[in-house]
C-alpha distance (Angstrom), angle and dihedral (degrees) to the residues before:
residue distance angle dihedral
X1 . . .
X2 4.00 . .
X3 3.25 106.0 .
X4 4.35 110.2 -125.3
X5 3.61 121.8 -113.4
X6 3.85 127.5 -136.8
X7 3.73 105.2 -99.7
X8 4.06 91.6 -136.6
X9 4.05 86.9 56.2
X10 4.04 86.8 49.8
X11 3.83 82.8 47.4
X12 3.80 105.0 48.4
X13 3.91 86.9 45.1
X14 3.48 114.3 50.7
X15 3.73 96.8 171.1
X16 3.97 92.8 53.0
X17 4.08 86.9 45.3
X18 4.00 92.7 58.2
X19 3.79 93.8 50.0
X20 3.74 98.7 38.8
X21 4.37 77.1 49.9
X22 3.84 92.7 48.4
X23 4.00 88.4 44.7
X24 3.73 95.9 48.1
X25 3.84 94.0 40.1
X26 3.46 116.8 34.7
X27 4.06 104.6 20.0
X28 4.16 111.4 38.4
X29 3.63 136.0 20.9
X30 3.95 125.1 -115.9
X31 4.03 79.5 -92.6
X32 4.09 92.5 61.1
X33 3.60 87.6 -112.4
X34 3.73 126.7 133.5
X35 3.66 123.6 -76.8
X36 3.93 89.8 -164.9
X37 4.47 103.8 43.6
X38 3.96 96.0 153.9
X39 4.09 81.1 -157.7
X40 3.05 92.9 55.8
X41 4.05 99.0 48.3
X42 3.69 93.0 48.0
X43 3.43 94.3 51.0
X44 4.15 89.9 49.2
X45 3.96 88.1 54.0
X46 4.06 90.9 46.5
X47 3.63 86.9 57.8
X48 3.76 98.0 44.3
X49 3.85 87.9 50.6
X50 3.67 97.2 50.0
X51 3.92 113.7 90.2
X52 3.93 103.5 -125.6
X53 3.83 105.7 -85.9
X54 4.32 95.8 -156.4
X55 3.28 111.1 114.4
X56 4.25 124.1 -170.2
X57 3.14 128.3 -77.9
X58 4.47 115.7 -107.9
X59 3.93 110.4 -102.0
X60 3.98 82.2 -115.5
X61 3.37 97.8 52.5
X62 3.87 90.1 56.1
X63 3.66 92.9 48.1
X64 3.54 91.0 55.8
X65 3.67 97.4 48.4
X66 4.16 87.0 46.8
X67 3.89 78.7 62.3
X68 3.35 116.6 33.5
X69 4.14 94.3 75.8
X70 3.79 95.4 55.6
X71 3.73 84.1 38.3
X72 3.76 95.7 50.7
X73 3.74 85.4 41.3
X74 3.92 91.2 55.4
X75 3.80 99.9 38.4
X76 3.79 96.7 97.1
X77 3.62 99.7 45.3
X78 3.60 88.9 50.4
X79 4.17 142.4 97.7
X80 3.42 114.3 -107.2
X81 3.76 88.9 -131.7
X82 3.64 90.1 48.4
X83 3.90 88.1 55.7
X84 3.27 100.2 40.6
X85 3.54 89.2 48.4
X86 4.27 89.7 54.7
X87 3.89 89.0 42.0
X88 4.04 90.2 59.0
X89 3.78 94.5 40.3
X90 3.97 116.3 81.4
X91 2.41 148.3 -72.6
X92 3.56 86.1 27.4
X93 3.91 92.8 47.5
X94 4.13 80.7 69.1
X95 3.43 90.6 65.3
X96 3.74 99.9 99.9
X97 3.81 95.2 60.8
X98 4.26 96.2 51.5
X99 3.87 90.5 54.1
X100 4.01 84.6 94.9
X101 4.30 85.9 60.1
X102 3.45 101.4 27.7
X103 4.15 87.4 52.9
X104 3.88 88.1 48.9
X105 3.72 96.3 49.4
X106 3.69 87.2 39.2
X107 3.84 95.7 56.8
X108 3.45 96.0 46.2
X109 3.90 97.0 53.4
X110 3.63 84.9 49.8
X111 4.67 92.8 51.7
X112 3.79 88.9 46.6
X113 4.06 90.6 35.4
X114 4.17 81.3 48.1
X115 3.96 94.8 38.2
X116 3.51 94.0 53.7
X117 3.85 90.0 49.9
X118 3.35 97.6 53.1
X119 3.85 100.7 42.4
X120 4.16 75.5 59.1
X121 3.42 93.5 50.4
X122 3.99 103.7 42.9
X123 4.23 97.6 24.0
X124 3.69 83.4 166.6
X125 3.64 97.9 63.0
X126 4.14 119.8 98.6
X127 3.43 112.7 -103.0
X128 3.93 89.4 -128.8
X129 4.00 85.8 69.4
X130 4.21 105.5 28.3
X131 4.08 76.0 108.1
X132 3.78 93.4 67.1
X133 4.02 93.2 56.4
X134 3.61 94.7 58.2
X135 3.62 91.9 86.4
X136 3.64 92.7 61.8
X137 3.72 93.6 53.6
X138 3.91 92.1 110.2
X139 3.45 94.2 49.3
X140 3.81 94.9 45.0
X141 3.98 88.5 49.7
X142 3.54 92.3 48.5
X143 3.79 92.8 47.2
X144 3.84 88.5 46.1
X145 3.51 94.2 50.6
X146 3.81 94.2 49.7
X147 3.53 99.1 46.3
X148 4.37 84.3 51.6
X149 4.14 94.7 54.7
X150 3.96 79.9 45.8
X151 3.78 93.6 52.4
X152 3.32 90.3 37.2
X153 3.68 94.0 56.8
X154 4.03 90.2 43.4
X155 3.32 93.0 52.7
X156 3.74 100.0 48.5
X157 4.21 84.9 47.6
X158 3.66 81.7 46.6
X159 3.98 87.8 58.2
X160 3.27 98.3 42.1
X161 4.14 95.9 49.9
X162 3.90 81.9 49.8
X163 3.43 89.3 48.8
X164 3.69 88.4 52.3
X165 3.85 99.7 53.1
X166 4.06 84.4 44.6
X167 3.00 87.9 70.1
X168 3.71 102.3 30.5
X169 3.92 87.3 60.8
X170 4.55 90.6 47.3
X171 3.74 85.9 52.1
X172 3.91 88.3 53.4
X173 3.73 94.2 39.1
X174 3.73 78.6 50.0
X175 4.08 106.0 48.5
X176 4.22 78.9 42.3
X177 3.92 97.6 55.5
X178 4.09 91.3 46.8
X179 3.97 80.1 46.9
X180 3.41 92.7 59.6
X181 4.02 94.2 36.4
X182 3.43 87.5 65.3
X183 3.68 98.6 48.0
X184 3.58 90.1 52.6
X185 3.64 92.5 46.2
X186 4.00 90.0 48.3
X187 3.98 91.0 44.6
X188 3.94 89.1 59.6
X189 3.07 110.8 5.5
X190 3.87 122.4 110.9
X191 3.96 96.2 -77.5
X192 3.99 83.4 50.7
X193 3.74 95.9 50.5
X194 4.22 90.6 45.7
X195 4.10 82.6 49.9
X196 3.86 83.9 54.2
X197 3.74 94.8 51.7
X198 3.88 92.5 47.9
X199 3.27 84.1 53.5
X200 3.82 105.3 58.2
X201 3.63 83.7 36.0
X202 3.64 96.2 68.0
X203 4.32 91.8 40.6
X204 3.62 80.3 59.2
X205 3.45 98.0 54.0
X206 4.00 86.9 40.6
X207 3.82 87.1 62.7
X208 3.38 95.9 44.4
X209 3.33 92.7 55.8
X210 4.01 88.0 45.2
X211 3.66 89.4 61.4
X212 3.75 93.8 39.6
X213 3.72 89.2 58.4
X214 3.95 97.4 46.5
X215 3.78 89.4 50.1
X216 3.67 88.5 53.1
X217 3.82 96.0 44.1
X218 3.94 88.4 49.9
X219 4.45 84.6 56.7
X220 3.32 87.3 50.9
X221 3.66 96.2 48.8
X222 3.83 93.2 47.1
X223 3.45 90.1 50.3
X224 3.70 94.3 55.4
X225 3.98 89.7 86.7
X226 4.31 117.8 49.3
X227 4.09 118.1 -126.8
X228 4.28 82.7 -92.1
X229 3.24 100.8 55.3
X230 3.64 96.8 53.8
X231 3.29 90.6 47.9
X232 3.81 89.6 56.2
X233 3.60 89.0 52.7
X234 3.49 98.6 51.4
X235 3.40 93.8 52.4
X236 3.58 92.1 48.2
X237 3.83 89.1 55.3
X238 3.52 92.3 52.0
X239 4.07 90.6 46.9
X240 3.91 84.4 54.2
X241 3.66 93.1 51.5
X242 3.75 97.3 46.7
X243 3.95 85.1 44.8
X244 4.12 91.1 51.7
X245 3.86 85.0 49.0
X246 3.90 96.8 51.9
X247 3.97 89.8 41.2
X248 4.09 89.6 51.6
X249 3.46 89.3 51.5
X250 4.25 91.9 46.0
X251 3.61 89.0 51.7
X252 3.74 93.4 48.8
X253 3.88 94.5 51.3
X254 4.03 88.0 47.7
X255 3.69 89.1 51.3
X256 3.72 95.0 47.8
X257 4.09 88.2 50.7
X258 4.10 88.0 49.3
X259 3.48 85.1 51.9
X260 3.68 93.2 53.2
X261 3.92 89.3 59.5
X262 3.92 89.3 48.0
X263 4.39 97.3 -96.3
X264 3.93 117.7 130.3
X265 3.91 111.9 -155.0
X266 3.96 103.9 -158.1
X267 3.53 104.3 -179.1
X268 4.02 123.5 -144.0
X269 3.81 108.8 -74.5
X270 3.60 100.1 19.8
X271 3.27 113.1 115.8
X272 4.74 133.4 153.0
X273 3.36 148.8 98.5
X274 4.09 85.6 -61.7
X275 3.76 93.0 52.2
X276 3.93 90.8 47.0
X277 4.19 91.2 51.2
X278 3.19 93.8 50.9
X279 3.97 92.6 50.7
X280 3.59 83.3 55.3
X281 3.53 99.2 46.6
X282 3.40 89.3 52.2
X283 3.11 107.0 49.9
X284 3.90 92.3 51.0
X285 3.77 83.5 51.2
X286 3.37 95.0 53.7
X287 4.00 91.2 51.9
X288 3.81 81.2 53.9
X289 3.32 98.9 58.8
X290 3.83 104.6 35.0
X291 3.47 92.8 113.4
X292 4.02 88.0 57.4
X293 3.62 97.8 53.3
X294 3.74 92.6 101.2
X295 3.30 102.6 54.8
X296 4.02 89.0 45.5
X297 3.69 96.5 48.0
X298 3.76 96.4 101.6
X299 3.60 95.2 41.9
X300 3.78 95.4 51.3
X301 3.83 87.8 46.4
X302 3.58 96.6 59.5
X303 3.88 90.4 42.0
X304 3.64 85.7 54.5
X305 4.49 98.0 53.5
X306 3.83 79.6 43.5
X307 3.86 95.2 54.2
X308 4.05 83.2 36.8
X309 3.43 89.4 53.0
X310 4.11 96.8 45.3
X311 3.49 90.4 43.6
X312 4.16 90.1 56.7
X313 3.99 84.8 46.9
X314 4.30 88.8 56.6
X315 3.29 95.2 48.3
X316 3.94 94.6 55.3
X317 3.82 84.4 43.7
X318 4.01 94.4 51.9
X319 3.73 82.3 48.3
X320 3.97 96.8 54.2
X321 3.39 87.9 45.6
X322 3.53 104.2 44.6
X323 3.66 84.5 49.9
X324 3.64 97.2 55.8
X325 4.09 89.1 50.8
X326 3.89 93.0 -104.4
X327 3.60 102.6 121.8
């Protein structure tokens, strides 16, 4: 037998995949044997020369082989007499003298009958030799037929170990689904749902506890300052308030007086249509007026350390105020 080649090996050599083609088609058989045995070709050509030699069979050598299976088939339920009588009777009585024909025909069945088994048997051997391994037919058979009841018996141990681990494995499969039954049926069943409970239980007690602590923290805080204190501070708030009041209202009649001499004041963060007029009016006042500006000078510098001055004294008021969480 040629052994077969991978077809991506034939593929990713293409100079190995014509030879191995040439080999296997032109110069051996699929038994490995020669494609060009000279013996072998001669001996084809004698045969195809030579007019067929068989020649029929006698009409009473037909007859007799027409009978001799029901007759064989018979025998042993039959007299003796009775079959002694059939065996000297023709045609059968003519038996005797068409051994020498019967024999021939016989062997011959049995050489092609034996050929053709061992050509099955050995379909590596040259057909110039299948001849020679006739003779070990028996042995073959028996060999054969030893190595099946052994295979036979491996296979059905084979089945039954397999058989085995089947069920080996379901019984697993099994013991692992009643595993996981009883998970699930711990994860909710009633010992899981009273776990649950607990459980929100105790985060309710951890928040009241939560709020229990901030209520206390809050005491505590209040009780950081005494009655007088407090007091104090209130009364200090209310001094700051009054104060912011009385400095608005400062800064309002120093604005309205730098107004008079033709100076806006916009403070930071002010900003409309009020703020912009003024701008304007201002600065056409202060074109007005340009030719006063000398005589003002010392006026509008004072004005200006006093608006300095109040504007230092708002700041430290914003800053009390915005401290005590009243801005």
């Amino acid at each position: 037998m040629i052994p077969p080649i991978d077809e991506d090996v034939l593929k990713n050599n293409p100079d190995f995949e014509r030879v191995y083609k040439k080999v296997t088609g032109a110069l051996l058989n699929p038994d490995g044997s020669t494609r060009d045995d000279a013996v072998a070709k001669k001996r084809e050509s004698q045969q195809q020369q030579q007019p067929p030699t068989q020649t029929p069979l006698p009409p009473e050598l037909l007859e007799i082989l027409f009978l001799l299976p029901p007759l064989l088939r018979e025998a042993p339920s039959l007299p003796a007499p009775s079959l002694a009588l059939l065996l000297t009777t023709a045609p059968l009585s003519h038996l005797p003298t068409h051994f020498p024909i019967l024999l021939s025909h016989l062997s011959s069945h049995l050489t092609t009958t034996a050929t053709t088994l061992a050509r099955i048997l050995h379909p590596s051997t040259n057909s110039s030799y299948i001849h020679r391994t006739i003779a070990t037919l028996p042995a073959t058979t028996t060999t054969l037929l030893a190595n099946l009841t052994s295979t036979q018996t491996a296979l059905t141990t084979s089945r039954l170990h397999a058989t085995a681990t089947l069920k080996a494995a379901l019984d697993k499969n099994t013991r692992a689904v009643a595993q996981l039954l009883r998970l699930l049926e711990t994860k909710h069943g009633p010992a899981a749902r009273s776990t649950a409970l607990r459980a929100e239980m105790a985060a309710l007690d951890a928040q009241t506890w939560s709020l229990a602590a901030q209520a206390l923290r809050w005491d505590a805080t209040a009780s950081w300052y005494p009655a007088e204190a407090r007091g104090a501070l209130a009364g200090y708030q209310r001094h700051l308030g009054g104060a912011r009041m009385r400095m608005a209202d400062a800064v309002r009649v120093r604005e309205a007086e730098l107004a008079e001499f033709g100076v806006v004041v916009v403070m930071h963060g002010e900003e409309g249509d009020e703020g912009d007029g003024g701008q304007d009016e201002g600065r056409s006042a202060g074109n007005h007026n340009n030719n006063n500006m000398s005589q003002k000078e010392k006026t509008l510098r004072e004005m200006a350390r006093v608006y300095n001055e109040m504007e230092g004294k708002m700041v430290e008021v914003k800053a009390d105020l915005e401290r005590l969480g009243m801005s």
